[in-house]
C-alpha positions in Angstrom: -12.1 -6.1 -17.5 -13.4 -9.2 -19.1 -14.2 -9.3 -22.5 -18.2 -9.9 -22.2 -18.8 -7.9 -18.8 -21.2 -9.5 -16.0 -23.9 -5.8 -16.6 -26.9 -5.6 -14.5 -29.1 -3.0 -13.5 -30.2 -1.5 -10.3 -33.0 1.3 -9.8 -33.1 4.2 -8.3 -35.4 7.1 -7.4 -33.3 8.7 -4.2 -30.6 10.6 -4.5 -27.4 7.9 -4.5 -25.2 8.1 -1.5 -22.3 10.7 -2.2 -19.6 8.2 -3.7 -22.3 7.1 -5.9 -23.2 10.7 -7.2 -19.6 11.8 -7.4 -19.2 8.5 -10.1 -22.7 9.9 -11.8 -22.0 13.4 -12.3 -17.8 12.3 -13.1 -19.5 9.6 -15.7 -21.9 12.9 -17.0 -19.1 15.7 -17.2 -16.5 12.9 -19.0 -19.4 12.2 -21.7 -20.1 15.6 -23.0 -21.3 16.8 -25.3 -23.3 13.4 -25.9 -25.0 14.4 -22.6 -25.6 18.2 -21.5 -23.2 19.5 -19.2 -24.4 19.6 -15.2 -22.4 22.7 -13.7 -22.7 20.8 -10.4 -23.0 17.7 -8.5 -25.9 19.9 -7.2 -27.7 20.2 -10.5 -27.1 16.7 -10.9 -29.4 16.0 -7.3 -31.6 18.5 -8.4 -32.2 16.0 -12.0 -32.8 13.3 -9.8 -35.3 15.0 -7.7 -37.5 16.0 -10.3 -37.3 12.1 -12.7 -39.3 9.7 -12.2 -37.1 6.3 -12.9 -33.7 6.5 -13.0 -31.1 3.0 -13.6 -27.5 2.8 -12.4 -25.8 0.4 -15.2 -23.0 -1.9 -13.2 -20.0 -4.5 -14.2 -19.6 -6.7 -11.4 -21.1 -3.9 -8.6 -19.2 -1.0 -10.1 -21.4 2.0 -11.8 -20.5 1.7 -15.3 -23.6 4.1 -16.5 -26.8 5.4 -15.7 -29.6 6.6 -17.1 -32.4 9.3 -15.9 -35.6 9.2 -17.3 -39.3 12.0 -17.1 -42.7 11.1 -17.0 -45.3 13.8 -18.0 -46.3 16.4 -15.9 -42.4 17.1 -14.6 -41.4 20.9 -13.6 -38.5 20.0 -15.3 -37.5 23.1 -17.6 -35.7 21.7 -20.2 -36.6 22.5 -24.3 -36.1 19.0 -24.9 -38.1 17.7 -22.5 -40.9 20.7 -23.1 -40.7 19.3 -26.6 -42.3 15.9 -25.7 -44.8 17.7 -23.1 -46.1 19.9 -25.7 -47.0 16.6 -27.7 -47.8 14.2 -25.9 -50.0 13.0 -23.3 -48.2 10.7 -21.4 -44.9 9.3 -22.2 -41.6 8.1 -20.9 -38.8 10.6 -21.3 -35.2 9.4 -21.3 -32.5 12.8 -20.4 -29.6 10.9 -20.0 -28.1 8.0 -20.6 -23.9 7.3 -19.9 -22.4 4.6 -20.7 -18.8 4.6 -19.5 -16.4 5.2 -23.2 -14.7 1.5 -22.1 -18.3 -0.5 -22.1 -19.4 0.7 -25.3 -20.6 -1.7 -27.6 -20.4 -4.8 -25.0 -24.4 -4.9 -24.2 -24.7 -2.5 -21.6 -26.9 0.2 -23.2 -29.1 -2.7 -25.1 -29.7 -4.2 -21.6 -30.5 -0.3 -20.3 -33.0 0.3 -23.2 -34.5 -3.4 -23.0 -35.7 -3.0 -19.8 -36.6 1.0 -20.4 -38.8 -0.7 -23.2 -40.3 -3.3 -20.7 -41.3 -0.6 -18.2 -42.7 1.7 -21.3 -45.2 -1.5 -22.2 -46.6 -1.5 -19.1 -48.5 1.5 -19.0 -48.5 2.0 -22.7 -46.0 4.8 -22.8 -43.4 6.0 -26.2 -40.1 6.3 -25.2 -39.3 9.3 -26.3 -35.2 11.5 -26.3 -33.1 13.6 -28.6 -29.9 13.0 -29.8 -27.1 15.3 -30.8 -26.8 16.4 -34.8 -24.6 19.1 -34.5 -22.3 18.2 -32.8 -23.5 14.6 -34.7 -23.1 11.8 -32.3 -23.9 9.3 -35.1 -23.1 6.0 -32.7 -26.1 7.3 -30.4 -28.3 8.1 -34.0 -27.0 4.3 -35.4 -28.1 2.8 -31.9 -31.7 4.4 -31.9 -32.5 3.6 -35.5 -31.6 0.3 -35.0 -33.7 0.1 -32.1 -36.2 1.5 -33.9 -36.3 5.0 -32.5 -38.3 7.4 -35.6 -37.5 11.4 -35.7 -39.7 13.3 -35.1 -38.2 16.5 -35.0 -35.0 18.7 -35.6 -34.5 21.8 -33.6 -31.7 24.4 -33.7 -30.0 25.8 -31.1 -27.1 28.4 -30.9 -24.2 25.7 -30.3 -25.8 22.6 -31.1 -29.1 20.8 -33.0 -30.9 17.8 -32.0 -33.4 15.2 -33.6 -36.2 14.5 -31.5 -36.4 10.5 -31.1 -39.8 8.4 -30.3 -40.2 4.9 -29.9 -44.1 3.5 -29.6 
């Protein structure tokens, strides 16, 4: 690996071929509990299904990350994302975002959220996620605040807590 990585990002709304989703759910289940565990590759198609904009992150070709992102009006059934529903009108709704442990910190999740912001100005929309307190993922709550991500919200759950994160 080279020590600034060539990144770039490539969209996708269909379900990835199935080398592709084997790397996305292997990328997902090696980054918990950052990211909520899928208890299937299945689970995983179902995600992408139901989002609306979805990014694989890649180093010269190979999937490095990816991130899955709502819009309003989902049947997804997550408390998270009902959070956001319940509040606003319209908004973009990041889910997931993996960066693979060796690419962190080289540029590849400020290129992710650079262009999620880009695609957020065009219709208006906040940019809106939760982040891990408890267990704290304070990289992930450092990246946000410096991106200028304000809380909006903490919620308890049994075996974790979250801050709710919104970017205008």
């Amino acid at each position: 690996m080279n020590s600034k990585p060539n990144l770039d990002l490539s969209l996708f709304t269909e379900i990835p071929n199935k080398e592709a989703l084997d790397i996305l759910y292997s990328l997902n289940q090696e980054n918990r509990p950052e990211v909520g565990n899928l208890e299937s590759i299945h689970e995983l198609t179902k995600l992408i299904e139901m989002s609306a904009i979805n990014f694989f992150v890649l180093e010269d070709e190979e999937i490095i990350g990816f991130v899955i992102c709502f819009r309003e009006a989902s049947n997804y059934h997550s408390l998270n994302y009902k959070f956001f529903s319940d509040s606003e009108d319209k908004f973009l709704y990041i889910d997931r975002v993996v960066i693979k442990k060796e690419y962190r910190r080289m540029g590849a999740g400020t290129l992710l959220y650079n262009h999620l912001s880009k695609v957020a100005k065009l219709e208006d929309l906040p940019i809106c996620c939760e982040v891990n307190t408890k267990p704290r993922n304070q990289t992930s709550l450092n990246f946000h605040s410096k991106n200028k991500y304000v809380e909006v919200e903490e919620r308890h759950f049994d075996d974790h807590t979250v801050v709710y994160l919104k970017k205008q």
